[in-house]
N, C-alpha and C positions, 0 to 999 in steps of 0.2 A: 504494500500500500504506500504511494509516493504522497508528497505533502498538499496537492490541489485533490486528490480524493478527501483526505483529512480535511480542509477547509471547504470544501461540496458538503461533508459530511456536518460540520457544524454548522453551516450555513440553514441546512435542513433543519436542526435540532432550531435553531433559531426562527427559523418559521413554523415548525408547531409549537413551542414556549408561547410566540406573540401571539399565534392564533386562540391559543387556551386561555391566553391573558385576557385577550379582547373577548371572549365570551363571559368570564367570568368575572369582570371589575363593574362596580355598578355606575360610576362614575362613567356617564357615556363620551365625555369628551376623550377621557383615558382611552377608553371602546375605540374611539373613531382613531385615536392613534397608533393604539396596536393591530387595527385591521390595516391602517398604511404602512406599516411595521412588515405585516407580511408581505405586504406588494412588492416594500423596497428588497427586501431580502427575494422574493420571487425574481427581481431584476438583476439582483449578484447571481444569484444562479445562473439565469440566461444569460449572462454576457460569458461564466465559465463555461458556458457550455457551447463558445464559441455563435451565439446566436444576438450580436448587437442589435439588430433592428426588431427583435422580438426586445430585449433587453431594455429598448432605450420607449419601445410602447407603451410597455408596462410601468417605467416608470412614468412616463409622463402619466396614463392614463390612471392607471390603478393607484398608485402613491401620491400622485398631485391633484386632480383632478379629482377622483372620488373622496380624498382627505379632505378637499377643499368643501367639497360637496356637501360629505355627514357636518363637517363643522359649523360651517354656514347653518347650516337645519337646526343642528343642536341648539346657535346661538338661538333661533325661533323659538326655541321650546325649552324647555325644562333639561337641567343641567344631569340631576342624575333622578336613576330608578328608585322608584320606591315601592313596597314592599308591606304587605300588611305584616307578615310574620316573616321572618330570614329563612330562607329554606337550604339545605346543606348543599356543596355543588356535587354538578353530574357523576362528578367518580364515588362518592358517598350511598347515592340513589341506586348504585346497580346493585 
């Protein structure tokens, strides 16, 4: 295993962390960040993976453009989730 496997491989690790983040923080502005979180790391992938114009979409589209997007909405509306009672997260429930 050479060292761009090892950095593929945590880059991965890094985008399922921020995608489990952003599901589970109730604070949706944090939300809207780790779902950008993922895109930007979906677009290190892509450009190792020798695919820039895929690379440089997703960032523009998926990290810019869609962060831009939930934020803006957020500022609309209510900042974070609320909750009659807390309920445990998804890895608790199975």
């Amino acid at each position: 295993m050479n060292c761009i496997t090892c950095i593929e491989y945590i880059i991965v690790g890094l985008m399922i962390l921020s995608a489990i983040l952003a599901v589970e923080w109730r604070d949706l502005l944090a939300a809207a960040v780790g779902s950008a979180a993922v895109s930007l790391f979906a677009s290190l992938l892509f450009f190792m993976l020798q695919a820039p114009d895929v690379a440089m979409t997703e960032a523009a589209i998926g990290a810019a453009l869609s962060g831009a997007i939930f934020i803006f909405a957020i500022k609309r509306t209510q900042r974070f989730e609320t909750e009659e009672e807390e309920k445990p997260g998804w890895w608790v429930r199975w």
